[in-house]
C-alpha positions in Angstrom: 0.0 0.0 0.0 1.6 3.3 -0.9 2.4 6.1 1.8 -0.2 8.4 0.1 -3.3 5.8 0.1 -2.7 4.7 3.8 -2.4 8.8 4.6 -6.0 9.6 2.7 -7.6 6.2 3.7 -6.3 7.6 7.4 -7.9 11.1 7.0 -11.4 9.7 6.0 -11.3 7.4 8.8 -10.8 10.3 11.2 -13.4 12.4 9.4 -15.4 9.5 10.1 -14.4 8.9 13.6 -14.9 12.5 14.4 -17.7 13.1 12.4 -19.8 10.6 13.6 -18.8 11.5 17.6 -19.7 15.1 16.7 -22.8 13.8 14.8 -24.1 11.5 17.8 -23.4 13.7 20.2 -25.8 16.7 18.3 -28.7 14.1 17.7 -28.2 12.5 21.8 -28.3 16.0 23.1 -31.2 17.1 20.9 -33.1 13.7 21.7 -32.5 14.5 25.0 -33.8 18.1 25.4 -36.9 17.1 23.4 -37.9 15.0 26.7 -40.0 12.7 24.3 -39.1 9.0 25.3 -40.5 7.8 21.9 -37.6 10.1 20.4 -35.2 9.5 23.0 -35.4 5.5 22.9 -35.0 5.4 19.0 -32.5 8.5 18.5 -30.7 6.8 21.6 -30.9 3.1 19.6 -29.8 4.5 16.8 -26.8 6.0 18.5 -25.4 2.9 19.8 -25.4 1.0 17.1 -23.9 4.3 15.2 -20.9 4.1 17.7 -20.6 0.5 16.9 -20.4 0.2 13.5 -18.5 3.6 12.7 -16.6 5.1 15.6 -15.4 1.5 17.6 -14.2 0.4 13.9 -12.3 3.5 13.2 -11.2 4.3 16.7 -9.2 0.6 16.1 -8.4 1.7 12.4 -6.6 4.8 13.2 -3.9 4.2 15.7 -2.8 1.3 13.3 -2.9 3.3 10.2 -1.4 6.0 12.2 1.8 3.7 13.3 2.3 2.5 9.8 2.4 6.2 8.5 4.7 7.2 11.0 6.8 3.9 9.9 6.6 5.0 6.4 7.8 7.8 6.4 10.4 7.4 9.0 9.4 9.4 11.8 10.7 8.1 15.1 7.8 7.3 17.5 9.1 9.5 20.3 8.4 12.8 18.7 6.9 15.5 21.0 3.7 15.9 18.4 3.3 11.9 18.0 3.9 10.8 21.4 1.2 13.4 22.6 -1.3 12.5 19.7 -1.4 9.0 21.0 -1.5 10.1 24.7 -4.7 12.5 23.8 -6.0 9.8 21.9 -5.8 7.0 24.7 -7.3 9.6 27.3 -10.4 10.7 24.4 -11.0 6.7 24.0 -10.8 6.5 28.1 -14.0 9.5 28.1 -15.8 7.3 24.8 -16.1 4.1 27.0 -17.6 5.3 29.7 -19.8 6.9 27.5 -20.9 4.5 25.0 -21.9 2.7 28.2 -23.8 5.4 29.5 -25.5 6.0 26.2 -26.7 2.4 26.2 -28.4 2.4 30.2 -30.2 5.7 28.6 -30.9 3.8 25.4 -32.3 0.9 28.1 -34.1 3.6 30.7 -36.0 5.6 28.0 -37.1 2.4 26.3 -38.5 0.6 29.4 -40.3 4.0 30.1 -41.7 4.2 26.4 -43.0 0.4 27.0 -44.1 0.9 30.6 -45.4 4.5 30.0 -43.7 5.7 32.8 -41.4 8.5 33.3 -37.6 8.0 32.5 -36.3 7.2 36.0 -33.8 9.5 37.2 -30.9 7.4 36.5 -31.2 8.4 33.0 -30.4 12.1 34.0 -27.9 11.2 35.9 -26.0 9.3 33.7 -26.5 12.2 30.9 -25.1 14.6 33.0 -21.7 12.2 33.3 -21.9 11.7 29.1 -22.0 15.5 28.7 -19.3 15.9 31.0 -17.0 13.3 29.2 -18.2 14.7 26.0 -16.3 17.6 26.2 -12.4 16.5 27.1 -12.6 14.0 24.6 -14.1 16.7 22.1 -11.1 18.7 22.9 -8.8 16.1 23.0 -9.3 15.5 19.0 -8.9 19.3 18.3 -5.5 19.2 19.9 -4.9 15.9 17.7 -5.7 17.4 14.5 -3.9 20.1 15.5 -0.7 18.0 16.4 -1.4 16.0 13.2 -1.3 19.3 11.1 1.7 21.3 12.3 3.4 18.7 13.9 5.3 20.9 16.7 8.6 19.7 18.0 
């Protein structure tokens, strides 16, 4: 595979990765502020199986194509701007986990409720509180990674 196909199949797969967190995390937080369990157990289903299929297969994809680029082209692995790209990837992928688990308990709550036609228990709130909060280091986390990835500082 040639240097230049691994480097554009790598930046579509963090468009993805990115894209689809960024994506998710718009339709879950809109979902949410509708307070419409029929919208919140499907948006919320949907999400899941989003982070699944898109953001769990390139959150693998990219540290691997991201190694063999750096191998490629020759770049010793204990440059400032790689060694902290990896670092601010493991700690973004630390905040997804807990999240993606959190986003399936809501998933759960708001379709018990919808079936039950009860009110979302208040587990459900707390456990949004805890995915917006590790919504936003691992947001920020990326944006230092694309910058890192861009200028590449010493």
């Amino acid at each position: 595979m040639s240097y230049l196909f691994l480097k554009m199949l790598h930046i579509l797969s963090s468009t993805l990765l990115f894209g689809t967190g960024l994506g998710s995390a718009y339709y879950a937080w809109r979902a949410w502020r509708s307070r419409n369990l029929e919208v919140i157990a499907a948006t919320f289903r949907h999400l899941v199986t989003a982070d699944w299929l898109f953001i769990a297969t390139t959150a693998i994809f990219q540290p691997l194509s991201g190694l063999w680029l750096a191998h490629m082209a020759g770049w010793p692995l204990n440059q400032f701007w790689l060694l902290a790209s990896v670092v601010l990837y493991v700690f973004a992928g630390a905040c997804w986990l807990p999240v993606v688990w959190l986003q399936i308990r809501v998933r759960d709550l708001a379709e018990q409720a919808r079936q039950n036609a009860q009110p979302l228990d208040a587990r459900a709130y707390f456990y949004m509180k805890w995915w917006f909060a590790l919504g936003w280091p691992a947001f920020i986390a990326f944006m230092v990674i694309f910058w890192m990835m861009v200028g590449k500082p010493l």
